[in-house]
C-alpha positions as CSV (number, residue, x, y, z in Angstrom):
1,X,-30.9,-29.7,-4.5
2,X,-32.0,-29.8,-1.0
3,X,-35.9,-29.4,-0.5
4,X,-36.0,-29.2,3.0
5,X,-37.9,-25.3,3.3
6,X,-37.6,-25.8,6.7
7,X,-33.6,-25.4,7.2
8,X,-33.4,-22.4,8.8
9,X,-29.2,-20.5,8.0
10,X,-28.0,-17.5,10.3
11,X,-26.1,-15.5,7.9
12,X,-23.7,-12.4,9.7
13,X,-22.8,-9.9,7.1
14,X,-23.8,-8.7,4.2
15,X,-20.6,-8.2,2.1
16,X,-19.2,-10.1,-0.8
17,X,-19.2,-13.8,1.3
18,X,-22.5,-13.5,3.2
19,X,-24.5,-12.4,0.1
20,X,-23.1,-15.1,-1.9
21,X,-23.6,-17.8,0.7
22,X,-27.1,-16.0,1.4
23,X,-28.4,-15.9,-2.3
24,X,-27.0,-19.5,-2.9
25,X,-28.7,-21.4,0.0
26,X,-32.2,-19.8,-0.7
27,X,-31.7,-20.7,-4.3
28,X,-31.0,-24.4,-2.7
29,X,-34.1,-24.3,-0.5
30,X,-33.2,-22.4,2.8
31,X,-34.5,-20.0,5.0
32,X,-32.0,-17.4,5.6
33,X,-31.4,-14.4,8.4
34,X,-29.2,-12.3,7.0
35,X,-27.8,-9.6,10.4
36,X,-26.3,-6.5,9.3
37,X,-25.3,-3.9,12.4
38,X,-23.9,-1.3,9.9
39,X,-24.3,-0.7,6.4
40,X,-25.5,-3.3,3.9
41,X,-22.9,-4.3,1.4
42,X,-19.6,-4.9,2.9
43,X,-16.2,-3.3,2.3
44,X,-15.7,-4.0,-1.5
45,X,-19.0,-2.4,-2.6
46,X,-19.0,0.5,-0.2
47,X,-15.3,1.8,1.3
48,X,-13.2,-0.2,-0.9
49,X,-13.0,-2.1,-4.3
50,X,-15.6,0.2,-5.9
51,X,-14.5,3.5,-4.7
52,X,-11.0,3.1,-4.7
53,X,-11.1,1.9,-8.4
54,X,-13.5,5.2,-9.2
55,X,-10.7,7.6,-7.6
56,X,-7.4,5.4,-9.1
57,X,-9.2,6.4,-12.4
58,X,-10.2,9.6,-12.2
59,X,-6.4,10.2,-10.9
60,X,-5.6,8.4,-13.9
61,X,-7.3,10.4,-16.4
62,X,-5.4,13.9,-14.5
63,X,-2.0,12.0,-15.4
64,X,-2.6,11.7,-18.5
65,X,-3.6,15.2,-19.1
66,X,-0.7,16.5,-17.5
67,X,1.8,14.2,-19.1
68,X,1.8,11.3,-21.3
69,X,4.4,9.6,-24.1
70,X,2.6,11.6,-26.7
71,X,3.2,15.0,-25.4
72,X,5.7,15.9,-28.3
73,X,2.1,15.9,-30.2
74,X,-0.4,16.1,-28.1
75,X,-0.8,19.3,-25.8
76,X,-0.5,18.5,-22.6
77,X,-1.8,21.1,-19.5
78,X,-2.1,20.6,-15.8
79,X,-5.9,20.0,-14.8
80,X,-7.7,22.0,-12.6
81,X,-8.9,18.8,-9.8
82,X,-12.5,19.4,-7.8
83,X,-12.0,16.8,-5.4
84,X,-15.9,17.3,-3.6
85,X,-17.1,16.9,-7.6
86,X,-15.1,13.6,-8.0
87,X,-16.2,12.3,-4.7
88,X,-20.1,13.1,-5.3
89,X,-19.3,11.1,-8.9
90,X,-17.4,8.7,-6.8
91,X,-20.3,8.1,-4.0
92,X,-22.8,8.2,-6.6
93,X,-21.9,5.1,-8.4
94,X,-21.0,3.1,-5.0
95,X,-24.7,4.1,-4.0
96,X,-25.8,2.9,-7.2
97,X,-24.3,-0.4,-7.6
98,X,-24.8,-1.0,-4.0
99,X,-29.0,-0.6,-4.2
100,X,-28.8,-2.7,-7.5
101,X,-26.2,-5.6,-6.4
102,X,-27.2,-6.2,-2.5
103,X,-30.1,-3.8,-1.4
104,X,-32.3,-4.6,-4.4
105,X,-31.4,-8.3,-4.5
106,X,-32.4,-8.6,-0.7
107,X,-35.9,-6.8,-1.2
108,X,-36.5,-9.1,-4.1
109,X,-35.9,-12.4,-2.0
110,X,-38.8,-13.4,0.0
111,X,-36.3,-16.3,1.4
112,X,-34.5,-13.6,3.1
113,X,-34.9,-11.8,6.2
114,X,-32.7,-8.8,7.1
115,X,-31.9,-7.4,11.0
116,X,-30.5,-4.9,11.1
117,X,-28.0,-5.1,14.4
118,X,-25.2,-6.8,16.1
119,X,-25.1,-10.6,16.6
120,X,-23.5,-12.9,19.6
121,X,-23.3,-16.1,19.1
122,X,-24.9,-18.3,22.4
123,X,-24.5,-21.2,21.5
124,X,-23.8,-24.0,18.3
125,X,-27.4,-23.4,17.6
126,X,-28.7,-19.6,18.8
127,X,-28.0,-16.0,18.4
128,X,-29.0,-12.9,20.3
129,X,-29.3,-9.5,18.1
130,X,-28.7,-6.5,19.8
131,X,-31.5,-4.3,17.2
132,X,-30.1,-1.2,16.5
133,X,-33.5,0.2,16.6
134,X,-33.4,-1.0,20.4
135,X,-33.9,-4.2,22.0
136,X,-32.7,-7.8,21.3
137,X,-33.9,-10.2,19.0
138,X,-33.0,-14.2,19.5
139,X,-32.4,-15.8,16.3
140,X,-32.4,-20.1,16.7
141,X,-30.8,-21.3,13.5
142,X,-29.9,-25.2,12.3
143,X,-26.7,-23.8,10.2
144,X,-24.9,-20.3,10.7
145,X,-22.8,-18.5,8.2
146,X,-20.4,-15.6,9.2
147,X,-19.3,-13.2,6.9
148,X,-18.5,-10.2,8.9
149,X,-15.4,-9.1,6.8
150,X,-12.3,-7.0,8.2
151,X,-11.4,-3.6,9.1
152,X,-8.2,-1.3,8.5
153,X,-5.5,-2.5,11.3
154,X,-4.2,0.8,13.8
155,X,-0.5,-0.6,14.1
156,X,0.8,0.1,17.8
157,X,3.0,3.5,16.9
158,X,3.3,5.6,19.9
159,X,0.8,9.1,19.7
160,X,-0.9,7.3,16.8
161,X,-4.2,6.6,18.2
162,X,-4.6,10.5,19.9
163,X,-4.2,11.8,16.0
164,X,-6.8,12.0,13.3
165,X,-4.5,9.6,10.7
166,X,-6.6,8.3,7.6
167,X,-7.5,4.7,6.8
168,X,-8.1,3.2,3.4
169,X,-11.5,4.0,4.4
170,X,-11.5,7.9,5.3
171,X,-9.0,8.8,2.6
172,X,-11.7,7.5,0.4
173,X,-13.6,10.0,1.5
174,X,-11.6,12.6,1.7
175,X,-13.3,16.0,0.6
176,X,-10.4,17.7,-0.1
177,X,-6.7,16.7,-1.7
178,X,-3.8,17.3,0.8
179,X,-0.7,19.3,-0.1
180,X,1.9,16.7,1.7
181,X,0.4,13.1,2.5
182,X,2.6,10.6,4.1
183,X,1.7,7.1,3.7
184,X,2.7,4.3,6.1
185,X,2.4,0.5,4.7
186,X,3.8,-1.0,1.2
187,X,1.0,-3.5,0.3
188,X,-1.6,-3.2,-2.4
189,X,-3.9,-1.0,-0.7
190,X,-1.2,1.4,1.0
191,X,0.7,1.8,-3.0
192,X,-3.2,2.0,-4.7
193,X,-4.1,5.4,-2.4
194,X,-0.2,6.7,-2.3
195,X,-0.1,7.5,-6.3
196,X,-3.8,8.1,-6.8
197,X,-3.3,10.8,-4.3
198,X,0.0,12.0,-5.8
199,X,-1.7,12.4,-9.4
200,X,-4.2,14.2,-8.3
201,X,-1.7,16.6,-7.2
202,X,-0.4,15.6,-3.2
203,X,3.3,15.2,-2.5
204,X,3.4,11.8,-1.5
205,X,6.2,9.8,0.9
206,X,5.7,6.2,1.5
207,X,6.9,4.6,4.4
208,X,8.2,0.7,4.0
209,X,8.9,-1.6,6.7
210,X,11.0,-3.5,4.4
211,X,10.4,-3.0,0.8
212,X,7.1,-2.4,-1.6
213,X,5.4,-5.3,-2.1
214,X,7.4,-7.8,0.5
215,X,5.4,-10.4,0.0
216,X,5.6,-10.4,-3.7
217,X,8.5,-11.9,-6.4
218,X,11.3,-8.8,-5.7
219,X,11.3,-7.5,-9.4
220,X,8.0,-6.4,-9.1
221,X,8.5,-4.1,-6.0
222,X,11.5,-3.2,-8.0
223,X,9.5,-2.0,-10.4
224,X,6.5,-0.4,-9.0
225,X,9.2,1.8,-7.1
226,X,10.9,2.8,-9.9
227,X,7.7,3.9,-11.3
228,X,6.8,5.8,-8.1
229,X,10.4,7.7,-8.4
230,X,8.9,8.6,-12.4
231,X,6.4,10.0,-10.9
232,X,8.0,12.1,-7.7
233,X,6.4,9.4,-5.0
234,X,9.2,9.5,-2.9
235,X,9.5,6.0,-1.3
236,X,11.6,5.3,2.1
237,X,12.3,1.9,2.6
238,X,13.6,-0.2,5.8
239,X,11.4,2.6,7.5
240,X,9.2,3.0,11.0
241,X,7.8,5.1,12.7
242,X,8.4,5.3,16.3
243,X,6.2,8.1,16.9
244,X,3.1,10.1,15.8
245,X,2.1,13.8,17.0
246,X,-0.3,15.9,15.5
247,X,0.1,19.9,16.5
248,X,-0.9,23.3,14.3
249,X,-3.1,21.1,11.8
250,X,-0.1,19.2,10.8
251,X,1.3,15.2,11.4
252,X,5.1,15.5,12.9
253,X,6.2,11.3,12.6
254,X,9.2,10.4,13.7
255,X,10.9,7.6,12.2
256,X,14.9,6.0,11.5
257,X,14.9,8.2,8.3
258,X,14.6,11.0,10.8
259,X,11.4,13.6,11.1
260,X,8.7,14.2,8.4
261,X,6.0,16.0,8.7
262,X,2.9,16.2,6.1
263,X,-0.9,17.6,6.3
264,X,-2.3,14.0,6.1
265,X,-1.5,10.5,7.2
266,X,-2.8,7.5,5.5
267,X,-1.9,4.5,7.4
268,X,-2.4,1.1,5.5
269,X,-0.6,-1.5,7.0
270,X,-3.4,-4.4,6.7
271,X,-6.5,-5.4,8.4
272,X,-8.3,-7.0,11.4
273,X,-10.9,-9.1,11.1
274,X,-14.4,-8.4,12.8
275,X,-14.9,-10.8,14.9
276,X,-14.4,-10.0,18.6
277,X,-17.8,-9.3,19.7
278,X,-19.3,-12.5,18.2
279,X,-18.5,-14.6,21.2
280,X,-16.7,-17.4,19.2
281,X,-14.3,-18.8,21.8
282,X,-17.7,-18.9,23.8
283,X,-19.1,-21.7,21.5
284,X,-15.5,-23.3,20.7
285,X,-14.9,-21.6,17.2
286,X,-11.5,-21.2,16.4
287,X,-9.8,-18.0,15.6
288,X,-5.9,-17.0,14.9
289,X,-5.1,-13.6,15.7
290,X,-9.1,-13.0,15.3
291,X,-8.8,-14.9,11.9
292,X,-11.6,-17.6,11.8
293,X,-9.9,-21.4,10.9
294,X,-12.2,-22.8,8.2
295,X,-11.4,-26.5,7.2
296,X,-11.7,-27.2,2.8
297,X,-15.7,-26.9,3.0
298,X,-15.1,-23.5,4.5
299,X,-16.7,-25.2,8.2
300,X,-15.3,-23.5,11.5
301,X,-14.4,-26.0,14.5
302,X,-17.9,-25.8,15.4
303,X,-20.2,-28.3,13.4
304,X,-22.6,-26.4,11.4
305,X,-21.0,-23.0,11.5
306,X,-19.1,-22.3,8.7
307,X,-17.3,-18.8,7.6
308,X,-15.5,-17.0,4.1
309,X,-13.9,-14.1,3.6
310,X,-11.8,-11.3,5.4
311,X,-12.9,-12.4,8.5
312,X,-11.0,-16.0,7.9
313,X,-8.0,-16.9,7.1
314,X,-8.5,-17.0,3.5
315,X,-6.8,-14.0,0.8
316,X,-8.5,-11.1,1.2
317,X,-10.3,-11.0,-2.3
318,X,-13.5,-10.1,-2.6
319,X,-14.2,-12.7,-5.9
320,X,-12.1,-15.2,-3.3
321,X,-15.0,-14.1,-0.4
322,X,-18.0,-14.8,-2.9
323,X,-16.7,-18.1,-3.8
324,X,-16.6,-19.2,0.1
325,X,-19.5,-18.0,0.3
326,X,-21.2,-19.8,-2.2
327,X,-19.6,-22.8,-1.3
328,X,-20.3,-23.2,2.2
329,X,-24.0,-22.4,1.1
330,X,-23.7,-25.3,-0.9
331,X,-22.0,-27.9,2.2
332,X,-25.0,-25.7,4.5
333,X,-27.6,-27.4,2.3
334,X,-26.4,-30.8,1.9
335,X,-24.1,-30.4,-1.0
336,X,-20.4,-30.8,-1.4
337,X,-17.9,-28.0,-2.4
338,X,-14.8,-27.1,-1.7
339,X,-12.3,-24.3,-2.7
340,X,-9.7,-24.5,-4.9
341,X,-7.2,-21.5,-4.0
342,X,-4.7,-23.2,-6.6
343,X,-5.4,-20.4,-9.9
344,X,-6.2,-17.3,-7.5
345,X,-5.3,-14.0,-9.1
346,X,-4.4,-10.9,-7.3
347,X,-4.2,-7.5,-9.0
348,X,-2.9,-3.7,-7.9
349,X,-4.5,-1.2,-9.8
350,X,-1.2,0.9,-9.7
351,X,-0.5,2.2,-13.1
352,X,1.6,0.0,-14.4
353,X,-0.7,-2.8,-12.7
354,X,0.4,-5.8,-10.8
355,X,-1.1,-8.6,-11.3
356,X,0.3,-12.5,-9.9
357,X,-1.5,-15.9,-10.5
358,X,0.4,-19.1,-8.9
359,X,3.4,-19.7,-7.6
360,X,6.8,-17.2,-7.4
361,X,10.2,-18.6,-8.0
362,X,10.6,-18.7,-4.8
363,X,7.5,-20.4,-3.9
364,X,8.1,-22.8,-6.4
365,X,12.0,-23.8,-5.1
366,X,10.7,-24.3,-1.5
367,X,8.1,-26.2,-2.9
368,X,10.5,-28.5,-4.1
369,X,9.9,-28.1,-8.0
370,X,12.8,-27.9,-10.6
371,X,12.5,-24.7,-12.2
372,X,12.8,-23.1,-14.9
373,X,12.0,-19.1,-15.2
374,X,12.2,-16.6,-17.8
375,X,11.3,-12.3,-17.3
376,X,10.4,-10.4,-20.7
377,X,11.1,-7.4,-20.5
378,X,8.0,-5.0,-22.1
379,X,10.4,-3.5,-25.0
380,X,9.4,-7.0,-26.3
381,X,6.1,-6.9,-26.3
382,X,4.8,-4.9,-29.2
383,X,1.8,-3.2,-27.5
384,X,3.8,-2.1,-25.3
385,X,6.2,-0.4,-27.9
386,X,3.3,1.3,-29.6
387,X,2.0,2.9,-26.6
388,X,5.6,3.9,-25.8
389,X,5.3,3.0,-22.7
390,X,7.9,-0.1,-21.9
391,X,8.2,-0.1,-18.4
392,X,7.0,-3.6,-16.4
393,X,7.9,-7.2,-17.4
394,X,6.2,-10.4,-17.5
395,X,7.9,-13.2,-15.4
396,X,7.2,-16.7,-16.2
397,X,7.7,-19.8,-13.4
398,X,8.1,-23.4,-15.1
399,X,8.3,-27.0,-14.2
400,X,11.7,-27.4,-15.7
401,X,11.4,-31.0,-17.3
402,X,7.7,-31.0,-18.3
403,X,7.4,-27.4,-18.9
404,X,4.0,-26.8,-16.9
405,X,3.1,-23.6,-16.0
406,X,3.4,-23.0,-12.2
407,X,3.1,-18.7,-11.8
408,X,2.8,-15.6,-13.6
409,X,3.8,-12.8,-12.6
410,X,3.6,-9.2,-14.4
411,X,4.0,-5.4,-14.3
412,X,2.2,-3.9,-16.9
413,X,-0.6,-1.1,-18.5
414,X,-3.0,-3.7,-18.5
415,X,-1.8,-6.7,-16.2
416,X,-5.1,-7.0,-14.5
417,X,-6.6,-8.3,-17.8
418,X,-4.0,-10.1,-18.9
419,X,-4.0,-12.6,-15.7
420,X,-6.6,-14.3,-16.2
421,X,-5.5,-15.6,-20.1
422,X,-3.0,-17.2,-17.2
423,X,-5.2,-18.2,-14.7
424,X,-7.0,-20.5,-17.4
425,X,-3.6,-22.2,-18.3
426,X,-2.6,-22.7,-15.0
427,X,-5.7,-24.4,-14.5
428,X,-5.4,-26.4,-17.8
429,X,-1.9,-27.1,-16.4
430,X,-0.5,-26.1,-19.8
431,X,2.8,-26.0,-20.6
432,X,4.9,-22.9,-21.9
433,X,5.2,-24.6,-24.8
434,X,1.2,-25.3,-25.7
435,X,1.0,-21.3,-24.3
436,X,3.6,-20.2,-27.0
437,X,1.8,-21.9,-29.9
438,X,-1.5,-20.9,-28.9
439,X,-3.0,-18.1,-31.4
440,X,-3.0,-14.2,-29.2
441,X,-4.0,-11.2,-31.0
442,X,-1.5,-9.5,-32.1
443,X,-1.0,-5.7,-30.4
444,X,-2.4,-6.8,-27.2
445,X,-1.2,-6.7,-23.8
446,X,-1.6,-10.4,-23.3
447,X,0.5,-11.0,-26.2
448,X,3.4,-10.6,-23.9
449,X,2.3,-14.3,-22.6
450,X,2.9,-15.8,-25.2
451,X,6.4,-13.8,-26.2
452,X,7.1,-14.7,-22.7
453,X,6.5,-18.5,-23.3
454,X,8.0,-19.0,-26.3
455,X,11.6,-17.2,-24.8
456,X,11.5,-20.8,-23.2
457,X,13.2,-22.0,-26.6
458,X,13.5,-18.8,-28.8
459,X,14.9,-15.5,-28.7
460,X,11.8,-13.3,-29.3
461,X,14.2,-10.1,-30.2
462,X,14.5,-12.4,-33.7
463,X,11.3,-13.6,-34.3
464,X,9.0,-11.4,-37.0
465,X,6.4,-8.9,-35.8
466,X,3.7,-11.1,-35.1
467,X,5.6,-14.3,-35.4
468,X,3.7,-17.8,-34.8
């Protein structure tokens, strides 16, 4: 524990990484600064995580009541939507958890003082804040943290910047739902928005660049497409736009897959981080493509100034933010931490979810492993069966001679919570065959894990019910 209540830490930010690494260095002894030019909170709390997560589930709840597997028994009707009364429930729980999670922490701790305004970095050990209320402020600081998160990216598409598209952020707060949306970008934010729009009742077209999900193992693109097509998302792939106009109250793009037009465009193709008006090639911090370069104790190129989050060139995960955060508190105070990226998670909160944990097969061959892989399809997973809803796999990646676990990957109801049962054995570095023997409960989602694991040496479509 460091003692010395003199250290004085610059924190920029207020999102998931600067109020971990704020909280954690006053709880190690520091004085903190904590600069905020816009709203306190960050992205996840306030225009994304939170409110997406609200609206994928209230879209959720209309697709069920308009169709489900049990419709043979169970009436089914289409729901009258009130999109301004789902997005004052919406805004009301963000302001909620906001004022009890960041406003309401920072009022509590005396160790904490909050600007509000913009900072510039002028040199390794000062800061100038242009106050919003007016004026500037000099802030002298022995460590400095930034956490000043990212923004939507405005891809350069001809027209595109004269129209009034939609980012991740405005179609959040959308008061009304658009007949025809069109969606450009294929990543998890872009597919998120596209269906929870198209439940609550848009016609929905997707634009790809290449395919859903490039990044990702193919199957599961494969899959969440073909459960866009279910739904009537129709998704154009190996797709640009060379061209954006908006005339009459309506978005004319032009693309390869020639000209669509829709009463919305929502355009998700990744984001920016927020660091051009810090001044960081001023004091020799280095960025990529505005991407801060953080070493393994999240420290920038500058001695003392260290960074997490969106703006670095870390995953953009808010639990994967917090955690810099925290641990660069820990290196600002005289401790020693560093991040282990090797277990990360990532979930979409499509319906069926994605959620990935480690390596692809892929990933694993270029790595130079020996592997060994095997994809369960859901009919085999008795949860699944009982919800009669089989769509989705779970794809295990192997260590072909000792059997370790190297990556999950699944398409599923409930995929989000099944990861983590993964997580934990990737970070146990258990084999498929100590996952297989392990007890699950049966009629459970993460069952399939286990199914999965054991169709290393069995054939699971012989096994009994809820065979050992």
């Amino acid at each position: 524990m460091n003692s010395d209540k003199n250290l004085h830490i610059a924190v920029i930010g207020s999102g998931g990484a600067a109020m971990a690494a704020a909280l954690k260095a006053a709880e190690r002894g520091a004085r903190i600064t904590l600069i905020e030019r816009g709203i306190i909170g960050g992205t996840c709390v306030n225009t994304g995580c939170v409110p997406s997560k609200i609206m994928i589930r209230a879209a959720h709840i209309a697709h069920l009541r308009t169709e489900s597997p049990f419709d043979g028994g169970v009436s089914a009707q289409i729901p009258k939507v009130d999109r301004a009364k789902l997005l004052q429930q919406q805004q009301t729980r963000v302001e909620e958890l906001r004022d009890a999670k960041y406003e309401g922490i920072l009022r509590d701790q005396t160790a904490i003082t909050v600007l509000n305004g913009e900072a510039r970095f002028v040199d390794g050990n000062n800061l100038v804040v242009q106050l919003n209320e007016g004026g500037e402020q000099n802030v002298h600081f022995d460590r400095a943290f930034i956490g000043t998160g990212a923004r939507p990216a405005e891809p350069s598409i001809p027209g595109l910047a004269e129209t009034p598209y939609l980012t991740s952020t405005s179609a959040l707060a959308l008061i009304t739902v658009p007949e025809r949306l069109i969606v450009i970008g294929a990543g998890f934010v872009a597919l998120e928005l596209a269906q929870a729009f198209a439940r609550l009742d848009s016609k929905v077209t997707v634009l790809a660049r290449s395919r859903l999900l490039s990044g990702e193992e193919p199957a599961v693109g494969e899959a969440i497409e073909a459960a866009f097509r279910r739904e009537g998302i129709e998704v154009l792939k190996q797709t640009q736009a060379s061209r954006v106009d908006y005339t009459d109250n309506e978005f004319v793009i032009e693309t390869n897959a020639g000209t669509l037009r829709a009463d919305q465009l929502l355009v998700a193709t990744g984001r920016i981080p927020n660091t051009e008006n810090l001044n960081l090639a001023g004091i020799g911090v280095e960025t990529s493509r505005g991407a801060i370069q953080v070493d393994g104790q999240l420290q920038t190129t500058v001695p003392g100034v260290y960074a997490a989050g969106d703006c670095t060139d870390q995953p953009q995960f808010v639990y994967v933010a917090a955690a810099g955060g925290s641990r660069a508190a820990v290196n600002m105070t005289g401790g020693e931490a560093t991040l282990d990226l090797s277990a990360m998670p990532g979930v979409m909160f499509t319906d069926p979810q994605v959620a990935t944990v480690g390596l692809t097969e892929a990933e694993a061959l270029k790595q130079g492993y020996n592997v060994d892989t095997r994809l369960l399809d859901l009919e085999n997973v008795p949860r699944a069966l009982v919800n009669f809803d089989t769509h989705g796999f779970i794809k295990m990646v192997a260590e072909r001679d000792s059997g370790r676990l190297l990556g999950v990957q699944a398409v599923a109801g409930e995929a989000g919570e099944l990861i983590q049962t993964a997580v934990i054995a990737l970070r146990s570095r258990m084999t498929v065959q100590d996952i297989g023997d392990e007890l699950f409960p049966y009629l459970t989602m993460v069952e399939g894990l286990k199914l999965c694991a054991q169709t290393f040496t069995k054939d699971v479509k012989q096994l009994s019910c809820c065979a050992g």
